[in-house]
MARMAR-267149 format. One record per residue (C-alpha): residue number from 1; residue in one letter; x, y, z. Coordinates in pm, 1 decimal. Example, Ala and Ser with C-alpha at 12.3 -4.5 7.8 and 13.67 -1.06 7.14 Angstrom:
pos  code  c1  c2  c3
1  a  1230.0  -450.0  780.0
2  s  1367.0  -106.0  714.0
REM end
This chain:
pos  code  c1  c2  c3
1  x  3915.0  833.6  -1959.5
2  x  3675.8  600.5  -2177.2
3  x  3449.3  530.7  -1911.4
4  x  3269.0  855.0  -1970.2
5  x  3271.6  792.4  -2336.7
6  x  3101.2  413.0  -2296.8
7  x  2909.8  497.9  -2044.1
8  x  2756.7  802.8  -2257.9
9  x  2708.7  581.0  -2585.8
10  x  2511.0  330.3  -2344.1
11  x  2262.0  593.9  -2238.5
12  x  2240.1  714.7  -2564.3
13  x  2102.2  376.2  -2681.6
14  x  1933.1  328.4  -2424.4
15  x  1765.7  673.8  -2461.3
16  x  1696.1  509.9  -2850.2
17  x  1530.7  211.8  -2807.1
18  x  1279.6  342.8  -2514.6
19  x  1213.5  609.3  -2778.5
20  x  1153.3  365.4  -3015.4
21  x  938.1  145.7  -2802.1
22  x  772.2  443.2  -2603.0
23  x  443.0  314.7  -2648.8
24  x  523.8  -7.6  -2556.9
25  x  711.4  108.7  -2221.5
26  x  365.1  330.8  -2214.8
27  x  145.0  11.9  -2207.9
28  x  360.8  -199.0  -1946.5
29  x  328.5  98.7  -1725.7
30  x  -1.5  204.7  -1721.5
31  x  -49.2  -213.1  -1639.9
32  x  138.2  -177.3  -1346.5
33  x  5.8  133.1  -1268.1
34  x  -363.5  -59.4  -1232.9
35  x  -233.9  -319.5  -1094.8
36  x  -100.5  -131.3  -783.2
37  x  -403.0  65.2  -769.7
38  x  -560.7  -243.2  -732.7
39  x  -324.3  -410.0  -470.1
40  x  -313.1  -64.0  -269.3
41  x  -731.3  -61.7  -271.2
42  x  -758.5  -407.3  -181.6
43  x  -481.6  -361.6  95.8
44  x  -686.9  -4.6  230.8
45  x  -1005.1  -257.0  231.5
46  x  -799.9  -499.8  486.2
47  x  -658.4  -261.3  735.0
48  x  -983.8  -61.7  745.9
49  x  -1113.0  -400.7  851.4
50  x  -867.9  -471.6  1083.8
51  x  -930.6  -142.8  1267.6
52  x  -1290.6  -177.9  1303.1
53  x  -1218.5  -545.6  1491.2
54  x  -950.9  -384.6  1712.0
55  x  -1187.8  -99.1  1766.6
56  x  -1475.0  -318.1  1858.3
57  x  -1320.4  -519.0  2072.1
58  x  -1121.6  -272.5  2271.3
59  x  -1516.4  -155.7  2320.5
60  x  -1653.0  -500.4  2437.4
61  x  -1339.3  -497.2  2674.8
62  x  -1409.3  -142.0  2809.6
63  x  -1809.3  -225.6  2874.7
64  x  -1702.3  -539.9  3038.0
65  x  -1458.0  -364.9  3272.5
66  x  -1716.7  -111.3  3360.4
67  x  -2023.5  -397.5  3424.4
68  x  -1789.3  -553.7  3679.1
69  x  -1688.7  -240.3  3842.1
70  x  -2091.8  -188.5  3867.2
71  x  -2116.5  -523.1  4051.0
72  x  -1826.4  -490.6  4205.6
73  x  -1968.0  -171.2  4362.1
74  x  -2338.3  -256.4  4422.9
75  x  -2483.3  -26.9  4155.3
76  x  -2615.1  -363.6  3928.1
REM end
């Protein structure tokens, strides 16, 4: 029966202080914000990479396969 009681004084204060430091709570997360922007660009920069290499190289495989097919065949 108190539970709800506690419980609703804790969110209560809780609801107080981050009112109280709002613009503190602002600043941390517009930080992290950036900061993930950051990560998520740097991490967009590394798999766009990584697909071009896979990319090319499935392309160096597949002109490879068809110059030996040409020998293979007497066109070359």
């Amino acid at each position: 029966m108190a539970l709800p009681f506690i419980l609703g004084i804790a969110v209560g204060a809780g609801a107080v202080v981050a009112f109280n430091r709002s613009k503190k709570i602002q600043d941390k997360t517009h930080d992290i914000l950036e900061k993930s922007k950051d990560l998520a660009s740097d991490v967009k920069k590394n798999v766009e990479s990584t697909v071009a290499c896979v990319k090319d190289k499935i392309d160096k495989k597949e002109n490879s396969q068809t110059v030996e097919e040409k020998e293979k065949s007497g066109e070359v």
